[in-house]
PQR file with spaces between the fields and no chain letter, atoms N, CA, C, O and H, PARSE charges and radii, in Angstrom:
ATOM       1  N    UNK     1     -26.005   25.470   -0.126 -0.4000 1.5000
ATOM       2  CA   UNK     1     -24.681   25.151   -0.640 -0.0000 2.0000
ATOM       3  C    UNK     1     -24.751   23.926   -1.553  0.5500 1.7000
ATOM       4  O    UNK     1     -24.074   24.020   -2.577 -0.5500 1.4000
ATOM       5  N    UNK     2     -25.442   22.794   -1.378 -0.4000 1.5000
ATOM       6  CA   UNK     2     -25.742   21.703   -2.061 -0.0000 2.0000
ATOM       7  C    UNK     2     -26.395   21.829   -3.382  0.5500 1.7000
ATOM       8  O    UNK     2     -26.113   21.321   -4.468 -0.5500 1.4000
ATOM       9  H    UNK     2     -25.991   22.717   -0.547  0.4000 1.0000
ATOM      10  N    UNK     3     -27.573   22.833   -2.927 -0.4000 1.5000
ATOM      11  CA   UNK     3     -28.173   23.326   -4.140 -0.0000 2.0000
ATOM      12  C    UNK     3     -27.723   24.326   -4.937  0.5500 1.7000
ATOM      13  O    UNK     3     -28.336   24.893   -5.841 -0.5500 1.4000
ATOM      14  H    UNK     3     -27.801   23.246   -2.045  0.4000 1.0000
ATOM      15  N    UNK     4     -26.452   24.539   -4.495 -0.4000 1.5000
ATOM      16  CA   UNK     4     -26.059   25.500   -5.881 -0.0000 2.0000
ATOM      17  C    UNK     4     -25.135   24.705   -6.479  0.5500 1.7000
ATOM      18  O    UNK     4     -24.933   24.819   -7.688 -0.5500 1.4000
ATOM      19  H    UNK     4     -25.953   24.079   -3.760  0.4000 1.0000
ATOM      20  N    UNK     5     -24.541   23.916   -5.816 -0.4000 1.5000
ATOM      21  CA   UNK     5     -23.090   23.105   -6.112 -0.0000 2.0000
ATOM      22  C    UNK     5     -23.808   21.737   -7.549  0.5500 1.7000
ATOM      23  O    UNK     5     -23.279   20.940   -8.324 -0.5500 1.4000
ATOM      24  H    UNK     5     -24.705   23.823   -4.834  0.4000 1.0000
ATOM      25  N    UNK     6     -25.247   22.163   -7.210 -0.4000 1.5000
ATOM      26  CA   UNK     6     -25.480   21.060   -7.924 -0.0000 2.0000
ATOM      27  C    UNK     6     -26.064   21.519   -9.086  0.5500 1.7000
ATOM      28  O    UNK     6     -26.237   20.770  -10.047 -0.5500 1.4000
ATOM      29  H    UNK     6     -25.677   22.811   -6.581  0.4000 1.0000
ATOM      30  N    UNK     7     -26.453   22.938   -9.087 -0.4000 1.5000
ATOM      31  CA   UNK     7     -27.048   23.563   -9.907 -0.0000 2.0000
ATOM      32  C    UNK     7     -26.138   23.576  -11.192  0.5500 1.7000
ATOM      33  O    UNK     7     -26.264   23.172  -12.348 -0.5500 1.4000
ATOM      34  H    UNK     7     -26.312   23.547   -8.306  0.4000 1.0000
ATOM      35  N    UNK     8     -24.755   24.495  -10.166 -0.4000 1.5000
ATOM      36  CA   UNK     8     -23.227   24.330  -11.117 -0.0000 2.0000
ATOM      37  C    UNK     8     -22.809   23.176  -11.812  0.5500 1.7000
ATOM      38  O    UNK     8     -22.109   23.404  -12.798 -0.5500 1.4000
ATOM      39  H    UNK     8     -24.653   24.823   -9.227  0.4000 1.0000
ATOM      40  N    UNK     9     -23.073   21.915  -11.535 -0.4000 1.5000
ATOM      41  CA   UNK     9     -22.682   20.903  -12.240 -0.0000 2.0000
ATOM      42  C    UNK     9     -23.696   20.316  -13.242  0.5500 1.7000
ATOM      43  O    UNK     9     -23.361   19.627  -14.206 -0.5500 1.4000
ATOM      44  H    UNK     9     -23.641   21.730  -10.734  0.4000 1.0000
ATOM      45  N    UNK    10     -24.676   20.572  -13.003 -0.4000 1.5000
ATOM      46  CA   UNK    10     -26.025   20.464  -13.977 -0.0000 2.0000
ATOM      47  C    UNK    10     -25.635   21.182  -14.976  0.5500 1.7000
ATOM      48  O    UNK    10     -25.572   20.594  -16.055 -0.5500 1.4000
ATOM      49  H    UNK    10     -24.948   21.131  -12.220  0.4000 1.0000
ATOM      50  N    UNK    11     -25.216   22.805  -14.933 -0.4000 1.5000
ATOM      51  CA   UNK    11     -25.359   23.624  -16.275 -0.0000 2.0000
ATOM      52  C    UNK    11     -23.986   23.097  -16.557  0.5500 1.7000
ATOM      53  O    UNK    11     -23.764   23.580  -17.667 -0.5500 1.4000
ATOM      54  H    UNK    11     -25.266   23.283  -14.057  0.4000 1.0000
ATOM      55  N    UNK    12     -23.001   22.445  -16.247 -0.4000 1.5000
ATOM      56  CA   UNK    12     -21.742   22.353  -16.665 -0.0000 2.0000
ATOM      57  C    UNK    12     -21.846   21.016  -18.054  0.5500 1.7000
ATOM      58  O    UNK    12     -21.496   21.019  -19.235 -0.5500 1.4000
ATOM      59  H    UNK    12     -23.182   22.052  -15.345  0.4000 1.0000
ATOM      60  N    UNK    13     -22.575   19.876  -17.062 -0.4000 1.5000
ATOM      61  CA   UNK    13     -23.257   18.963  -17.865 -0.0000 2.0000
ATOM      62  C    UNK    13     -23.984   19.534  -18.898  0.5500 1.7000
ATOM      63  O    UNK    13     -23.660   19.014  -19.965 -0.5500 1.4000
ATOM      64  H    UNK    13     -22.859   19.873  -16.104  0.4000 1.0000
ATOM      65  N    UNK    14     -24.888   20.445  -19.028 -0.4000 1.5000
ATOM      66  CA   UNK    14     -25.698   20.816  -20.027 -0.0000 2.0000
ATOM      67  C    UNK    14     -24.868   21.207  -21.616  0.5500 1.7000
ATOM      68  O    UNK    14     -25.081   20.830  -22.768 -0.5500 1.4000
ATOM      69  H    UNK    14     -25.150   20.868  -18.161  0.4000 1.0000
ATOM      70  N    UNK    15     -23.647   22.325  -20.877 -0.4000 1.5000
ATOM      71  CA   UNK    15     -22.749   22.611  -21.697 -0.0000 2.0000
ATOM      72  C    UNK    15     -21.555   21.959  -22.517  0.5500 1.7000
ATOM      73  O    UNK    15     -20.962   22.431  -23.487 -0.5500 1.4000
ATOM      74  H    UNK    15     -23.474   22.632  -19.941  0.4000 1.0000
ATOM      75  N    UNK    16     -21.378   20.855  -21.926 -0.4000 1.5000
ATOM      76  CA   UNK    16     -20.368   19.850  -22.365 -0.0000 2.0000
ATOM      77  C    UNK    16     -21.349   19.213  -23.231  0.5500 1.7000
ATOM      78  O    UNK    16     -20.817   18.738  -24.235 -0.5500 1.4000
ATOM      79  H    UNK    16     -21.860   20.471  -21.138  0.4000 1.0000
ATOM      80  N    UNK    17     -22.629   19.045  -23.169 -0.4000 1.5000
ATOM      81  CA   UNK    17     -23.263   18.062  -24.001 -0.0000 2.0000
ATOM      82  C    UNK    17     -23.654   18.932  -25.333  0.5500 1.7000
ATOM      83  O    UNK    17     -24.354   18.399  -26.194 -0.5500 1.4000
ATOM      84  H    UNK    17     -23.061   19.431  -22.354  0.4000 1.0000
ATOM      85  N    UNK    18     -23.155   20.392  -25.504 -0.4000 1.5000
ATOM      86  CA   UNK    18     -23.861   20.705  -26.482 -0.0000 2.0000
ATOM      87  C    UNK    18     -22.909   20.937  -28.156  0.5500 1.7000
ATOM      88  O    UNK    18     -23.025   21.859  -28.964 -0.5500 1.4000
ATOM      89  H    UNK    18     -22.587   20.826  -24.805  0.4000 1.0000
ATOM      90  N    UNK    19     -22.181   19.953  -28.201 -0.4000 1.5000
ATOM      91  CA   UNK    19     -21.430   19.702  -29.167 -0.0000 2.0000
ATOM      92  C    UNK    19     -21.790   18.644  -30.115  0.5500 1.7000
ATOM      93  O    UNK    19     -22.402   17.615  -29.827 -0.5500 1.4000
ATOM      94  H    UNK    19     -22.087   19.204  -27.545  0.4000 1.0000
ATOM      95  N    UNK    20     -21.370   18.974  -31.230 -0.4000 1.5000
ATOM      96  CA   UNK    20     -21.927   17.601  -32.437 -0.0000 2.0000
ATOM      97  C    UNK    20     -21.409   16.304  -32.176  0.5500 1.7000
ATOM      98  O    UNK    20     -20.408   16.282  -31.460 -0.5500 1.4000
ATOM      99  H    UNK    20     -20.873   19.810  -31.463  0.4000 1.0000
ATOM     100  N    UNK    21     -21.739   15.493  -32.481 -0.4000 1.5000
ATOM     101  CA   UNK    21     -21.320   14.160  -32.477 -0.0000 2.0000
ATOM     102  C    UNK    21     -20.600   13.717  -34.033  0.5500 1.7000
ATOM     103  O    UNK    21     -20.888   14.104  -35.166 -0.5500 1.4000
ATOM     104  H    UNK    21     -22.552   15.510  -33.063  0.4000 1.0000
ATOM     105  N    UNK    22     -19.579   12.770  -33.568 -0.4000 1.5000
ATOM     106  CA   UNK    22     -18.943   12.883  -34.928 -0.0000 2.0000
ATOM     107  C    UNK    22     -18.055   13.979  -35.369  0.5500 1.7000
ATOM     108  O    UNK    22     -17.874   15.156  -35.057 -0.5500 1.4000
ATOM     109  H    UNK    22     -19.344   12.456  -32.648  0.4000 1.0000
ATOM     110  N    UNK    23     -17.520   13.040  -36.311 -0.4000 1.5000
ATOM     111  CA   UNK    23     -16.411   14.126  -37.390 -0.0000 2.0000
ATOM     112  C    UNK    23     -16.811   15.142  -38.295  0.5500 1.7000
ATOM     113  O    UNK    23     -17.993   14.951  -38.579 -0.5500 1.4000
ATOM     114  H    UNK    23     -17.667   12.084  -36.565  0.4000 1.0000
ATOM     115  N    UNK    24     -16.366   16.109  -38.856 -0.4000 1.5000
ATOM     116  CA   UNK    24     -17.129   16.800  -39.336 -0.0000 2.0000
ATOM     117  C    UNK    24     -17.007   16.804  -40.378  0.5500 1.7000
ATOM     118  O    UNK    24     -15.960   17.389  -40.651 -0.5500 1.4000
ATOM     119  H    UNK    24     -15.405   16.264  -38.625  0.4000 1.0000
ATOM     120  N    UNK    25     -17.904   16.193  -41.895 -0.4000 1.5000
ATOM     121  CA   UNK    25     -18.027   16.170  -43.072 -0.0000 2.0000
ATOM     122  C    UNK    25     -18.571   17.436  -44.149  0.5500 1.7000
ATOM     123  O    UNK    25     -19.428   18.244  -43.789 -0.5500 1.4000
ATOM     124  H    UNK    25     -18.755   15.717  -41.673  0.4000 1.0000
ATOM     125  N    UNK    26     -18.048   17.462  -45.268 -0.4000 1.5000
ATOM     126  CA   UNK    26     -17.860   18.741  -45.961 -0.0000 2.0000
ATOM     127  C    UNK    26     -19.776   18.199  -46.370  0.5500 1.7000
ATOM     128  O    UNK    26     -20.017   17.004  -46.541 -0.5500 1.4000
ATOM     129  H    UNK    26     -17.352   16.806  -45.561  0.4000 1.0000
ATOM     130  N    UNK    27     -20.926   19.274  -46.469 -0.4000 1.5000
ATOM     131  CA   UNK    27     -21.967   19.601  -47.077 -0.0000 2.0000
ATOM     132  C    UNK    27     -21.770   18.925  -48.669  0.5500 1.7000
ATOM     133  O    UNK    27     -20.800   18.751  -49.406 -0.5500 1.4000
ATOM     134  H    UNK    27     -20.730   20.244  -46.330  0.4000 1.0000
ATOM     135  N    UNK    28     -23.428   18.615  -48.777 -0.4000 1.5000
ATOM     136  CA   UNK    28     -23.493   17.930  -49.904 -0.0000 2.0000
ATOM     137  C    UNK    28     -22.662   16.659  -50.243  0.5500 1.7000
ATOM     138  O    UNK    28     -21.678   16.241  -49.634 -0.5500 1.4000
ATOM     139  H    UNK    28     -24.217   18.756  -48.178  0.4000 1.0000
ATOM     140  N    UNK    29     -23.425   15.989  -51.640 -0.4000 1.5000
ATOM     141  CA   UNK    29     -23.281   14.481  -51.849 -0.0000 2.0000
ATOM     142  C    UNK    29     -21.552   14.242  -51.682  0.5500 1.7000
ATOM     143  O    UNK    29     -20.828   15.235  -51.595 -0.5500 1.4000
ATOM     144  H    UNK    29     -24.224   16.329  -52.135  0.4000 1.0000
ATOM     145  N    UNK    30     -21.108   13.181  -51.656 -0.4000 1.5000
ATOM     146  CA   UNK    30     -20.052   13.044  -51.866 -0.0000 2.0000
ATOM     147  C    UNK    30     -19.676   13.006  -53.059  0.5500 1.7000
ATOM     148  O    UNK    30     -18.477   13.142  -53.300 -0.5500 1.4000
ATOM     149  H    UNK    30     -21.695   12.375  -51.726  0.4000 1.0000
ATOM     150  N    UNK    31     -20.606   12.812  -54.098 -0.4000 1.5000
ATOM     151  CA   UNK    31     -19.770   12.799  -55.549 -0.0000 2.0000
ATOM     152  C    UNK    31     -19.457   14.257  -55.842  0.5500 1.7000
ATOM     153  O    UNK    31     -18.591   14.633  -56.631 -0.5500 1.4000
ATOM     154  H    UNK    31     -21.580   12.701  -53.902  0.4000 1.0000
ATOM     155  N    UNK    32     -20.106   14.894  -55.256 -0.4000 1.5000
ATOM     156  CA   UNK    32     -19.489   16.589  -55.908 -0.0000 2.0000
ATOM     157  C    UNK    32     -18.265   16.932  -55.038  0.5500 1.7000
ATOM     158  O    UNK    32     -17.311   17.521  -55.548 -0.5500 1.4000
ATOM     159  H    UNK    32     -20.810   14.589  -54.614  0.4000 1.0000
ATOM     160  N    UNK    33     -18.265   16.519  -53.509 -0.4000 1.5000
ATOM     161  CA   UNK    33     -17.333   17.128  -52.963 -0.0000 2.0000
ATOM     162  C    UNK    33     -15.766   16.566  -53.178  0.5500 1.7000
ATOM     163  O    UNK    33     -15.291   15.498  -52.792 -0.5500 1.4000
ATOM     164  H    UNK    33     -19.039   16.041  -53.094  0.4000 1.0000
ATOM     165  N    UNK    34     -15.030   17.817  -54.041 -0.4000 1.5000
ATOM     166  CA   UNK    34     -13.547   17.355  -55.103 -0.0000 2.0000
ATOM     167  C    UNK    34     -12.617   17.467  -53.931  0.5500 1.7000
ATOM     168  O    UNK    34     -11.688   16.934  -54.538 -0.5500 1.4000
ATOM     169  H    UNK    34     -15.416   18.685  -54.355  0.4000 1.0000
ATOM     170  N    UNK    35     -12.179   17.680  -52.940 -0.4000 1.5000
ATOM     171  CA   UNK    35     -11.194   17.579  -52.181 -0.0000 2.0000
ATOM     172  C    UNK    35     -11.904   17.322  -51.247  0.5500 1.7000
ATOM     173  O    UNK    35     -12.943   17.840  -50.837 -0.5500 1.4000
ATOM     174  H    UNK    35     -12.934   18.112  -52.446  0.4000 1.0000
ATOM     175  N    UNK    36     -10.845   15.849  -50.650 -0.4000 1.5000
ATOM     176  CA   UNK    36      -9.535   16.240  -50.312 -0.0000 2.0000
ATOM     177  C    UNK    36      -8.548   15.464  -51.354  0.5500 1.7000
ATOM     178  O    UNK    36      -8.301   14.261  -51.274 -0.5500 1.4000
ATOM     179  H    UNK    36     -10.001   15.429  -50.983  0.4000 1.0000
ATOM     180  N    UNK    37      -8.095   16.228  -52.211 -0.4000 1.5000
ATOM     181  CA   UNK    37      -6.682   15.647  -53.049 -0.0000 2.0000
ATOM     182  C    UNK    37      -5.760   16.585  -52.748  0.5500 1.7000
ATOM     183  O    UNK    37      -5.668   17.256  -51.720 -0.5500 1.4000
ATOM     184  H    UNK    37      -8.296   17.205  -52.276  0.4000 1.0000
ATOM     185  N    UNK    38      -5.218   16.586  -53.522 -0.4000 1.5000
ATOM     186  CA   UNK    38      -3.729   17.435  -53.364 -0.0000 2.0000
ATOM     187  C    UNK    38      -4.321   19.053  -54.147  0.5500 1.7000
ATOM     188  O    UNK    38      -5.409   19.083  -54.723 -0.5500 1.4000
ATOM     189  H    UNK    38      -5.292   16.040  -54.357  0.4000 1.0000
ATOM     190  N    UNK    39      -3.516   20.167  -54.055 -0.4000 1.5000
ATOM     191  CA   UNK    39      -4.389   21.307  -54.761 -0.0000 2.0000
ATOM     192  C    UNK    39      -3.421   21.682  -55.890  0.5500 1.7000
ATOM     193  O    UNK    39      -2.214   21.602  -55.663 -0.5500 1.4000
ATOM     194  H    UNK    39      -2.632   20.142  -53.588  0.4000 1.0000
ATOM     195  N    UNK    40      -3.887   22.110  -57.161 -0.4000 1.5000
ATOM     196  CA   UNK    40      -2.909   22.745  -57.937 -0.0000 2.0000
ATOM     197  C    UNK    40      -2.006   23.290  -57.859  0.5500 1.7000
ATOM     198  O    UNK    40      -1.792   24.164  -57.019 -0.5500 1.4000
ATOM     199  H    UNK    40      -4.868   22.176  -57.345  0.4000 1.0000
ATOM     200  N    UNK    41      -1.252   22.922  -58.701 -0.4000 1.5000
ATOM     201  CA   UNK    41       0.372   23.095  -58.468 -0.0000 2.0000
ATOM     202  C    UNK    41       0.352   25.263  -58.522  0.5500 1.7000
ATOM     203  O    UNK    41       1.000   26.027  -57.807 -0.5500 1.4000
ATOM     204  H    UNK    41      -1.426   22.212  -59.383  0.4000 1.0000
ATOM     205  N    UNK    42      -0.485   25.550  -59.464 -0.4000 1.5000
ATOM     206  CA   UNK    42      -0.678   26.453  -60.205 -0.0000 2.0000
ATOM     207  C    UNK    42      -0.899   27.688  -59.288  0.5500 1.7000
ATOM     208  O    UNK    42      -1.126   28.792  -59.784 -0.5500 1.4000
ATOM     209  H    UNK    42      -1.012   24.930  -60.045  0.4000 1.0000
C-alpha cells in the first residue's frame, strides 16, 4: 500500500514537472518578429 501510494505520487511529480519554464516567446530574432501591434484595419 505504501509502495504504490508512493509510486502514484512519484509519477504525479514526474508529470507536473514536464512543462516549459517561462513565457512563451514567438520563434526567431526579435527584429523580424512584427507583432504584437495592433493588425490592419484592412
Amino acid at each position: 500500500m505504501t509502495r504504490s501510494l508512493l509510486l502514484v505520487l512519484l509519477a504525479c511529480a514526474a508529470l507536473a514537472a514536464c512543462g516549459r519554464a517561462g513565457a512563451p516567446s514567438p520563434p526567431g530574432p526579435a527584429s523580424q518578429v512584427i507583432y504584437p501591434h495592433q493588425y490592419p484595419s484592412e
